[in-house]
Each structure stands twice: as C-alpha cells, then as structure tokens.
GURODO-381643 format. One record per residue: y, z, x of N, C-alpha, C in turn; residue in three letters; chain; residue number from 1. Coordinates in pm, 1 decimal. Each point is the difference from the previous one (the first is absolute). Example, Ala and Ser with C-alpha at 12.3 -4.5 7.8 and 13.67 -1.06 7.14 Angstrom:
# GURODO-381643
-569.0:780.0:1319.0:119.0:0.0:-89.0:120.0:0.0:90.0:ALA:A:1
105.0:-72.0:-35.0:119.0:6.0:82.0:109.0:73.0:-77.0:SER:A:2
//
This chain:
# GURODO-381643
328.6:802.4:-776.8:53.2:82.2:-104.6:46.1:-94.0:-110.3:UNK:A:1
-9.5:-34.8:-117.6:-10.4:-66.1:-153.1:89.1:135.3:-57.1:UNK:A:2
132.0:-86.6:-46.4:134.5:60.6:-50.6:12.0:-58.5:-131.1:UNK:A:3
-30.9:83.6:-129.5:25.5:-79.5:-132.8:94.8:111.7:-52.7:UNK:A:4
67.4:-96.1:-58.6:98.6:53.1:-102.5:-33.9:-52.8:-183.5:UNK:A:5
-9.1:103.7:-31.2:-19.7:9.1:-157.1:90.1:-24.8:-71.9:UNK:A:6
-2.1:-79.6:-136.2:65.2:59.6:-77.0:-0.7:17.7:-128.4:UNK:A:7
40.8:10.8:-125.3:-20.1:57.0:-128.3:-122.7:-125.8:-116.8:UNK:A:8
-18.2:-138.7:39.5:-70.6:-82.6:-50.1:-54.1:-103.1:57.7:UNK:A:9
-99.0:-117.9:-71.8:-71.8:-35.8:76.7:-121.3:70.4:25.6:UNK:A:10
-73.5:-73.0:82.2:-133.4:45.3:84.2:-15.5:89.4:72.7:UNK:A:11
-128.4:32.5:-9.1:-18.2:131.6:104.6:-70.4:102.9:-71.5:UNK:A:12
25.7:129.9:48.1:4.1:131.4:-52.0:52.6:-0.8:-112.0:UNK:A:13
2.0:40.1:-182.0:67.5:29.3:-83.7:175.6:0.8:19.1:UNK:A:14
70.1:-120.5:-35.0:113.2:86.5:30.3:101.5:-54.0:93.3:UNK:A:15
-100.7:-68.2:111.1:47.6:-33.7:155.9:-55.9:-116.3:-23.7:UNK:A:16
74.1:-73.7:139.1:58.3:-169.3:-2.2:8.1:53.7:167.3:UNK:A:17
-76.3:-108.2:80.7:6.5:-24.4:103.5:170.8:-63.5:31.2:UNK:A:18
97.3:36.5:34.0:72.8:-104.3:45.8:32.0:-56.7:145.9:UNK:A:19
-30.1:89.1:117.7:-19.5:-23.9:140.2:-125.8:53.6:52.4:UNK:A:20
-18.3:-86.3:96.8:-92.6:101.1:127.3:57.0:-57.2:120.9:UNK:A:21
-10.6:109.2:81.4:29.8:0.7:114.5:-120.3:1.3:71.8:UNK:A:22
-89.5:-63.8:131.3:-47.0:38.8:58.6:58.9:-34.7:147.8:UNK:A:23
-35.6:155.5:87.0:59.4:30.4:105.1:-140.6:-28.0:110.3:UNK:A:24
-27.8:-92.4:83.8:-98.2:-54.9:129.6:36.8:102.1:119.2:UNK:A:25
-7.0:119.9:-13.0:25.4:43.0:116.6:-126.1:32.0:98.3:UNK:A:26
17.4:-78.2:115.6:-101.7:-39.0:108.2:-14.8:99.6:74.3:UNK:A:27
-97.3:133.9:66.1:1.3:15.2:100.1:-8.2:23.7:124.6:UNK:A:28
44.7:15.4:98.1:29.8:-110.7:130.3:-146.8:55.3:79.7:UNK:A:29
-44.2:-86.2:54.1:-143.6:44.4:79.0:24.7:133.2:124.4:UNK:A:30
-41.4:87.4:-35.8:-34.5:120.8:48.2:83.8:134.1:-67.0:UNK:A:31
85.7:-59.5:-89.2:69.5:75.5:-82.9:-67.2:95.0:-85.0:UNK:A:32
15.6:144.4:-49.6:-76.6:99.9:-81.8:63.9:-31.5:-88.3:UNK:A:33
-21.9:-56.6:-122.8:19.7:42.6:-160.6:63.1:93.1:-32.0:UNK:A:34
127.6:4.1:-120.9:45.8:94.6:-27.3:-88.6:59.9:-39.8:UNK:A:35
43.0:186.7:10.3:-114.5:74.2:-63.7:59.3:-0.6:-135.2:UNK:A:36
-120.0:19.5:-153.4:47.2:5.5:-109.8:131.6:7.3:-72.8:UNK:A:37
10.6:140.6:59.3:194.5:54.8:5.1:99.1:-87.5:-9.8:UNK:A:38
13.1:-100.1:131.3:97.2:-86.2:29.7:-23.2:-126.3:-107.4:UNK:A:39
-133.4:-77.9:-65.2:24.4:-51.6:-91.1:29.3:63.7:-103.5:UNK:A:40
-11.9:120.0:-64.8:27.8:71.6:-114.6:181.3:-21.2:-14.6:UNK:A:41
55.9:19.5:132.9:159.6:11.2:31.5:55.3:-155.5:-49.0:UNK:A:42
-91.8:-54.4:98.3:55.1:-159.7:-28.7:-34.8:-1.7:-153.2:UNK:A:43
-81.3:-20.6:-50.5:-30.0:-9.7:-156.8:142.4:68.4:-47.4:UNK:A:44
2.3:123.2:-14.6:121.2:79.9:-41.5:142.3:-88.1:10.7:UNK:A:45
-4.1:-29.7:146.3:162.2:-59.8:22.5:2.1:-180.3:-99.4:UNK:A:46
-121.6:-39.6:-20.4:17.7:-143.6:-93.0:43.5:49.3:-126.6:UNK:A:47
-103.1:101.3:-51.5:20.7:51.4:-168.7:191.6:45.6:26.5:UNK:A:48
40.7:84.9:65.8:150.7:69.3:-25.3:60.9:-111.5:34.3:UNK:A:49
9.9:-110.9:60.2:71.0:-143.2:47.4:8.9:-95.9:-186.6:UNK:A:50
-150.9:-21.2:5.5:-21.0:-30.0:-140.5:58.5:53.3:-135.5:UNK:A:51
17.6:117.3:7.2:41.6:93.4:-118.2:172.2:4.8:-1.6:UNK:A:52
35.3:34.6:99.6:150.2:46.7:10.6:105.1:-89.0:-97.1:UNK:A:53
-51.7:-152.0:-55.6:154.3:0.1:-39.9:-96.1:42.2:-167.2:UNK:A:54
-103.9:44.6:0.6:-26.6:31.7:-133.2:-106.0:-92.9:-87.9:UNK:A:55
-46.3:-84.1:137.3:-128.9:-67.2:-49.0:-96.9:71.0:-57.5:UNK:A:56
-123.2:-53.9:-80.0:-85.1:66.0:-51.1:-88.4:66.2:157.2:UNK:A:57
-102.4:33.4:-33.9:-64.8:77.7:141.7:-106.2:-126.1:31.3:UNK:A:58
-71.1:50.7:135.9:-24.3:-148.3:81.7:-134.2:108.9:5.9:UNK:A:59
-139.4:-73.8:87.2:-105.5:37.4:-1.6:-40.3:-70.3:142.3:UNK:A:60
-0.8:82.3:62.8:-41.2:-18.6:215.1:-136.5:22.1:-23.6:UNK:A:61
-53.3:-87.5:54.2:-135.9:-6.5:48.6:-39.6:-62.1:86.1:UNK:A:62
-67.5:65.8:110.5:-48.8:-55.6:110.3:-147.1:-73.0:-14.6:UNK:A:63
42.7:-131.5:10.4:-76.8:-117.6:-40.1:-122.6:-56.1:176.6:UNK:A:64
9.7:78.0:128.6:-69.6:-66.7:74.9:35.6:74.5:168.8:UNK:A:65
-30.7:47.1:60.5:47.1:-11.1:126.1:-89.4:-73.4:111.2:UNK:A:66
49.7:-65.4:90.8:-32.6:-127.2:92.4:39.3:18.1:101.3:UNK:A:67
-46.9:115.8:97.1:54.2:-30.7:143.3:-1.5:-124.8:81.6:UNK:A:68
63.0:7.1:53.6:-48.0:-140.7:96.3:-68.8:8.3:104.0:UNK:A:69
-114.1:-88.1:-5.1:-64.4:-13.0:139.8:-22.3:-102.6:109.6:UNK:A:70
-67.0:-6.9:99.8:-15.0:-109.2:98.7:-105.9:10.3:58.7:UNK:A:71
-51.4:-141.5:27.6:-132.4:34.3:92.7:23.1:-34.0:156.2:UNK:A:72
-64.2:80.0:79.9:38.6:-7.1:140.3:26.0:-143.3:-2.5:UNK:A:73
106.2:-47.4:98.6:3.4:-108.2:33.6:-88.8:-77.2:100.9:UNK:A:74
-82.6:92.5:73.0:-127.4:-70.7:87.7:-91.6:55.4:-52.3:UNK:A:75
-40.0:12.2:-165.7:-112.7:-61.4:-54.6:-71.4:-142.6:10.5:UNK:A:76
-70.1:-8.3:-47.8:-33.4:-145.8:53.0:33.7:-84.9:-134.7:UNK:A:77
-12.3:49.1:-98.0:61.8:-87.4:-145.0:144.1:14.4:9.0:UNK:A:78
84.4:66.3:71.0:171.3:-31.3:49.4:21.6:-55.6:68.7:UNK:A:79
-102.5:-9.3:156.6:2.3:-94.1:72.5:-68.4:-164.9:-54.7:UNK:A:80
-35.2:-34.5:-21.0:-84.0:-96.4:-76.0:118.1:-72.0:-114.0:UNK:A:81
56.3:84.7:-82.1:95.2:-36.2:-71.4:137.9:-45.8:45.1:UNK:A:82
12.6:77.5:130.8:148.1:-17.9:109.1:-30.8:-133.9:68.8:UNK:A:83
-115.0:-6.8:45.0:-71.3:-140.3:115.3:43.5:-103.0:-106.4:UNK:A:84
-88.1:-1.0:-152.1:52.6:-105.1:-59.2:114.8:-81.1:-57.9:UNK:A:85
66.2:134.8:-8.0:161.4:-46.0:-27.3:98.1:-25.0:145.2:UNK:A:86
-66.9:18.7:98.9:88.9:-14.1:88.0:-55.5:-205.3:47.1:UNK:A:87
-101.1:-0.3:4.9:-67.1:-177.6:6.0:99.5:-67.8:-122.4:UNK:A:88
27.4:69.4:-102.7:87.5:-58.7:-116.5:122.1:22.7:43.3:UNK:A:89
34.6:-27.1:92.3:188.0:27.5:77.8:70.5:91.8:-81.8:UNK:A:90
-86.9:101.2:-85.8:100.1:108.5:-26.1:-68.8:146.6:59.3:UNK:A:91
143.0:101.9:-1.8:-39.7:93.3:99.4:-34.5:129.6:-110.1:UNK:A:92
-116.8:24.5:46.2:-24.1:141.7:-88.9:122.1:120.6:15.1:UNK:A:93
-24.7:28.0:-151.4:91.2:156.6:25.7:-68.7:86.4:-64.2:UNK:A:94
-68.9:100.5:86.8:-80.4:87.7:-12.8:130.6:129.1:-71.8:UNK:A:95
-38.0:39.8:-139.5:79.0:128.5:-56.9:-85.3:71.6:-93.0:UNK:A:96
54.0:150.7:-34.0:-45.3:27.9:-101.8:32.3:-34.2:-112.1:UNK:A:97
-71.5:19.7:-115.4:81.8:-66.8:-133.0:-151.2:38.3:-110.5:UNK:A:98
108.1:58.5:-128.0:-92.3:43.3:-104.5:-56.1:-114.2:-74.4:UNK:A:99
-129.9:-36.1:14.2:-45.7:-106.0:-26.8:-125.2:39.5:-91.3:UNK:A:100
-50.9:-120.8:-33.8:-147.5:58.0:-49.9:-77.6:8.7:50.8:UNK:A:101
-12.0:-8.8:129.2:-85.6:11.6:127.6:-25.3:144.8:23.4:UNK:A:102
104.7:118.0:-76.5:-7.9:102.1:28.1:-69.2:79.4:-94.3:UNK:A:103
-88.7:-86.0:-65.0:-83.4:74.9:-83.9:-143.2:-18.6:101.2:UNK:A:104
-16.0:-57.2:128.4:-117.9:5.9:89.0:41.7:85.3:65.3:UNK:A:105
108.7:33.3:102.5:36.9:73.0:24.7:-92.1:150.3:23.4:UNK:A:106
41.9:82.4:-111.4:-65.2:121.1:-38.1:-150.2:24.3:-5.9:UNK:A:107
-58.2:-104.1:1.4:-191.4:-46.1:-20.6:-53.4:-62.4:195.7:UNK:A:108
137.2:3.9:36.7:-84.9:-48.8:159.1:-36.0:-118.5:-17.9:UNK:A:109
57.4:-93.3:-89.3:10.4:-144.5:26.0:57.5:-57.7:54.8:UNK:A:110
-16.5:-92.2:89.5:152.0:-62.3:97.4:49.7:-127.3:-89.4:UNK:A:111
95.2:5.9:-49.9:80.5:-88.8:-52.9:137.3:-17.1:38.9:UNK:A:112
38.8:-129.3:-35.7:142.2:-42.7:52.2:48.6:-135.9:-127.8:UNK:A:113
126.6:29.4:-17.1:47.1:-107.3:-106.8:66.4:-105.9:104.2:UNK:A:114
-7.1:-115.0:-31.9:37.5:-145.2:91.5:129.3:-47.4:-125.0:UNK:A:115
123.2:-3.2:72.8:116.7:-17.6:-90.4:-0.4:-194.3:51.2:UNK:A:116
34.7:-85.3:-97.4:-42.0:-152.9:23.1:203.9:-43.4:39.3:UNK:A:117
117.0:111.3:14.5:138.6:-72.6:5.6:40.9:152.9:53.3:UNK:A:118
115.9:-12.7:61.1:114.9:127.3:14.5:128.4:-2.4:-89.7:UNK:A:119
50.7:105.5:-21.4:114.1:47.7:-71.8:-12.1:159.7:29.0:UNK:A:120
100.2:27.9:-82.1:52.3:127.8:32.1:59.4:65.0:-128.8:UNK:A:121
50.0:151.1:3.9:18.0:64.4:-147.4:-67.7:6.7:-78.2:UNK:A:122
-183.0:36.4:18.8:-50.3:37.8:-22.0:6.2:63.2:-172.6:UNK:A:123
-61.1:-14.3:-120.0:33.3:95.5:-125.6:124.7:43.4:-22.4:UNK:A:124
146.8:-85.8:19.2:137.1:20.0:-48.2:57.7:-98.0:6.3:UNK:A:125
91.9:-56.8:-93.6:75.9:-69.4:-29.2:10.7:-88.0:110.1:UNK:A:126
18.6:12.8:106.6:33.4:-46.0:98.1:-114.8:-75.8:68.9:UNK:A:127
-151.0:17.9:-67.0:-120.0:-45.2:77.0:34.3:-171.1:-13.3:UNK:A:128
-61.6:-41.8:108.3:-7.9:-169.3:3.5:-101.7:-51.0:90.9:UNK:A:129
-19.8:-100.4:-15.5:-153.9:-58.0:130.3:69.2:-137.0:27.0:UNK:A:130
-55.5:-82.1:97.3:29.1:-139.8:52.6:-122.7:-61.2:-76.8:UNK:A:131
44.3:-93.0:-77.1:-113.0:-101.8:-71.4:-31.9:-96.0:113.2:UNK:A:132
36.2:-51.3:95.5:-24.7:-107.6:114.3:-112.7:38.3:44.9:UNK:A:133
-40.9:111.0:51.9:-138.2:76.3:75.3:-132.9:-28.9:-98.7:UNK:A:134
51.6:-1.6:-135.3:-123.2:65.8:-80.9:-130.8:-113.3:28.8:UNK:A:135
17.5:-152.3:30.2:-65.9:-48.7:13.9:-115.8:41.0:116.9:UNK:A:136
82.0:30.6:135.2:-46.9:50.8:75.2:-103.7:111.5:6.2:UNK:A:137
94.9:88.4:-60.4:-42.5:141.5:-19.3:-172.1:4.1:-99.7:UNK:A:138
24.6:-87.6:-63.6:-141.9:-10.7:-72.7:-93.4:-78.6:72.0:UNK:A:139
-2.9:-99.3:91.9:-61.9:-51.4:54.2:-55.7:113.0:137.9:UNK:A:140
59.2:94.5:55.4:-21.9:100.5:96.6:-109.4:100.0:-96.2:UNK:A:141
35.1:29.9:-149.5:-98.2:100.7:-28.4:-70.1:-92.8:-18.9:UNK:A:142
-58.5:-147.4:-70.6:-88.3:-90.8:18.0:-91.1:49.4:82.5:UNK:A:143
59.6:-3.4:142.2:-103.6:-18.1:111.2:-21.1:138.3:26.7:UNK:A:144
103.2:84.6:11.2:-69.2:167.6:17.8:-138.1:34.3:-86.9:UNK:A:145
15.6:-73.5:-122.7:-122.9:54.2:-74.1:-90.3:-105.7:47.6:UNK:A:146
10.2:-73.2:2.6:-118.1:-89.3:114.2:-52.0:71.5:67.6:UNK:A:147
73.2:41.8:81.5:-39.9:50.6:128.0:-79.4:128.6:-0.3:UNK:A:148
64.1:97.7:-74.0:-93.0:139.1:-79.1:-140.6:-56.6:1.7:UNK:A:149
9.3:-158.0:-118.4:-181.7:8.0:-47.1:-61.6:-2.9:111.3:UNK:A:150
52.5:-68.4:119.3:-74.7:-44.6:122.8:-46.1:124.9:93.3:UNK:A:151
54.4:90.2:5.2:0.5:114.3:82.3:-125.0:83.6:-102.0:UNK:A:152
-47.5:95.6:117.8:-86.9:67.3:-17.1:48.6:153.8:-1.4:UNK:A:153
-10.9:47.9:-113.8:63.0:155.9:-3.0:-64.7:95.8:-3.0:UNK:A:154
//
C-alpha cells in the first residue's frame, strides 16, 4: 500500500507537492487467504481518517502489490540439494516461508527457492539487522549450490 500526502505546490498533479509516502510491506503468511477487497477498502479508510484528523490535506491509498508467501516442499530435490550444500558449509539450513521473488514461480509450477548468503532478524522494520561475519560464507554456499544445479540433471 503507497501512502502520499499532497500538498498545495510543487510537483505532481496541478497544485500538489508530493511531501511523504508511506509504503506499508505487508507479507502474507503461507496458507493465509487475503483480505477480501472490503477489509483493504477499511484499512485504506482507517490511514486516510488517521492522516486527516489533525486537518492535514487528504492522503491517496493505493494498493501498490500483493505477495503471499510461499515455500517449496522441503524434500524437493532443489531444497534438498540446496540444504546438503549448506549443511557441507557448517551452516544449518532454515527451511521458512518468506515473500520473496521466488514467488513469482510459485503460481506457474516452477520450483524455486531464494538462498539467503547471512542470518538476522526483523525482517522490513526498523529493527531488521543481519550478521556481516557469515556473508563470506554464505556466498561461497550459493557459489556451490549453483554449481551444483548446473551439474544435475532436471
């Protein structure tokens, strides 16, 4: 969802001046149903009256994307294959869901999986962070995972 607030000059529309955007990443969770229309119409509603109340100009909600999250079985053979190699690299797979761009195969019956090269946590908020110590590692494991793909016969 892409949250702009307008206002009287400047760029844009005649008039209007970009001065914020908000965009809201909301992920969701693998096997979860999508709000139906309604419930984003509400949420939209509750940003604009949040936005407006102390007498701001009016705001413009638009739903910019939705991204469920998906996963591929974990005894696929490109999860297994990807788990074997990171585990020879003394780190331990963690098989999760997570809205990735992998989830644009997903929907087409492609088996895909994203290979993260470090861990952290907090995910898309303030609070997100990763361990830089791994990354060496972590890239040297997808190194060889994609090695290993060309070698295999699919």
């Amino acid at each position: 969802m892409s949250i702009t607030r307008p206002s009287r000059s400047g760029t844009g529309p005649p008039g209007t001046r970009e001065l914020a955007r908000l965009v809201l990443d909301r992920t969701i969770a693998l096997g979860a149903v999508p709000a139906p229309p309604r419930h984003e119409q509400r949420r939209a509603q509750v940003v604009r009256d949040w936005w407006t109340a102390d007498g701001l100009p009016a705001v413009s909600v638009h739903t910019i994307g939705e991204r469920p999250a998906g996963q591929l079985d974990p005894d696929h053979p490109l999860a297994t294959l990807a788990a074997h190699v990171l585990r020879e690299a003394g780190i331990p797979p963690r098989l999760t869901a997570a809205s990735t761009d992998a989830n644009a195969a997903y929907p087409r019956g492609i088996p895909a999986l994203t290979l993260g090269i470090t861990t952290g946590e907090g995910t898309h908020t303030e609070q997100e962070w990763i361990d830089a110590d791994p990354v060496a590692a972590g890239l040297a494991a997808l190194a060889a995972t994609v090695a290993r793909l060309d070698e295999q016969e699919w």
